[in-house]
C-alpha positions as CSV (number, residue, x, y, z in Angstrom):
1,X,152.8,105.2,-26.9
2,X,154.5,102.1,-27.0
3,X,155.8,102.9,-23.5
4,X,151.9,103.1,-22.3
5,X,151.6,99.9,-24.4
6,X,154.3,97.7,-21.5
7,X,153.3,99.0,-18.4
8,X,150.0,97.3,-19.4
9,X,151.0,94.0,-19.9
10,X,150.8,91.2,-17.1
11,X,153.8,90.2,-15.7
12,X,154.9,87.3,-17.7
13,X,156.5,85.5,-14.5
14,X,152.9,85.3,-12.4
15,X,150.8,81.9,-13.4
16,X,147.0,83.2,-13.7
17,X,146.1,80.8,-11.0
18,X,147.4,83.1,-8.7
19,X,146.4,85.9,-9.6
20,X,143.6,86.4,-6.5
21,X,144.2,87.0,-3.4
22,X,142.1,84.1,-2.4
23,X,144.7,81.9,-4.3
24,X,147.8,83.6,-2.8
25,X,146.3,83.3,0.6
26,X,145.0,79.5,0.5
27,X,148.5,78.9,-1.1
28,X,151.0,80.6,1.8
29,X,148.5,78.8,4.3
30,X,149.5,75.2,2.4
31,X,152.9,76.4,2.4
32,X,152.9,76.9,6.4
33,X,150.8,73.7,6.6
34,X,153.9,71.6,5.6
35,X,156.3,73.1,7.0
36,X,154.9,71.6,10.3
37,X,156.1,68.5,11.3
38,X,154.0,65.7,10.1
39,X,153.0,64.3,13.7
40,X,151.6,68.3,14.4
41,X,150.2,68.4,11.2
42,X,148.5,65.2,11.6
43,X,146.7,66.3,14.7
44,X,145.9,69.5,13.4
45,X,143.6,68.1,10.6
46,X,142.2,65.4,13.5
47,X,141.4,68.2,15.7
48,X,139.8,70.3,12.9
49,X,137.8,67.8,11.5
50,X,136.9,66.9,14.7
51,X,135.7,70.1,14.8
52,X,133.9,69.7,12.1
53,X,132.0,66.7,12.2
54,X,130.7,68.0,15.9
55,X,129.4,71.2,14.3
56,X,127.7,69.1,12.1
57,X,125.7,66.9,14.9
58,X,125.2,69.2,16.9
59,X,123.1,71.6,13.8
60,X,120.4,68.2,13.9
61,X,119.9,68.7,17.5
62,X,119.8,72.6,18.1
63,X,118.1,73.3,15.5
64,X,114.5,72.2,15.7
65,X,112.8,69.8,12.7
66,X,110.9,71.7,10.4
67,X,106.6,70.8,11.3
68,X,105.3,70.6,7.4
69,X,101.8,71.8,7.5
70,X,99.2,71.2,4.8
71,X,95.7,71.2,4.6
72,X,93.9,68.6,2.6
73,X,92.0,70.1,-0.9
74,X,89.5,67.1,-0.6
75,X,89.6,67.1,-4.4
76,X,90.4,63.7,-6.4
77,X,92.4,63.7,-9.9
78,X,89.2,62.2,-11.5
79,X,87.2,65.2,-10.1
80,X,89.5,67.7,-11.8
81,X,90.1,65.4,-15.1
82,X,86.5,65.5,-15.0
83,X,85.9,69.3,-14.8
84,X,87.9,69.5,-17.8
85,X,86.8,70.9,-21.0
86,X,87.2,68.0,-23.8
87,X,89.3,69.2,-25.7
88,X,91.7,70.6,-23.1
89,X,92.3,66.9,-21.3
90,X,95.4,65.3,-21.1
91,X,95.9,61.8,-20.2
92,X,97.5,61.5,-16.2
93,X,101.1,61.3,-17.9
94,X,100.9,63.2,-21.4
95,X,103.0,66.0,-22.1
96,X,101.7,69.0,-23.8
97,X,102.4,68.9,-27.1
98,X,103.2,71.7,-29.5
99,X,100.0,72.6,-32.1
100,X,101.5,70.8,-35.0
101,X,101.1,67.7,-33.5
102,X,97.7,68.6,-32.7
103,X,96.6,68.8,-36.0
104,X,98.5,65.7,-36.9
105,X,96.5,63.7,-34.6
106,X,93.2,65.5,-35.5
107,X,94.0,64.7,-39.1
108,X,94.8,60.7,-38.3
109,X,91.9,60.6,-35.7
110,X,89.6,62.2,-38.6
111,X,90.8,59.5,-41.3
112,X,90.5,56.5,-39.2
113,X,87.3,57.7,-38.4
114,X,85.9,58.3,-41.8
115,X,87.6,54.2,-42.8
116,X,85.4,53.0,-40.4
């Protein structure tokens, strides 16, 4: 049992980092990277981002600019606002509010109103 127990284990020796193969392989390509001389490996990256950067210009201009469509509702904010039931209408910037400060305000409204 204990035997079962050790062949179980991680190797002590590996960091986790490199445990995926996406690791292993991004690190054996830096490891070839500098073994390059640094005038070759200088031009490499030029070249590449290079590369790059034309990719990138070149997606603005082969592919076409999006037309945005819309059709006009012909409806105002003060139209809708006015459609509203009382009681259901919020100011233009007013968050919705949870019921409990509903009744709070009811209750304040009711008592300034009954000072008066």
């Amino acid at each position: 049992m204990n035997r079962n127990m050790t062949q179980h284990k991680q190797p002590e020796n590996i960091p986790l980092k490199d445990v995926s193969r996406f690791n292993r392989w991004i690190n054996h390509l830096d490891e070839k990277d500098k073994l390059l001389r640094p005038e070759t490996r200088k031009r490499k990256w030029i070249i590449s981002l290079a590369v790059l950067f034309l990719l990138f210009v070149l997606s603005f201009i082969l592919f076409p600019w999006v037309k945005m469509e819309y059709k006009n509702l012909g409806v105002t904010n003060e139209q809708v606002i006015q459609t509203l039931p009382d009681k259901n209408r919020l100011l233009p910037l007013e968050m919705p509010v949870d019921s409990f400060e509903q009744r709070l305000k009811k209750q304040i409204h009711e008592n300034n109103s009954e000072k008066e």
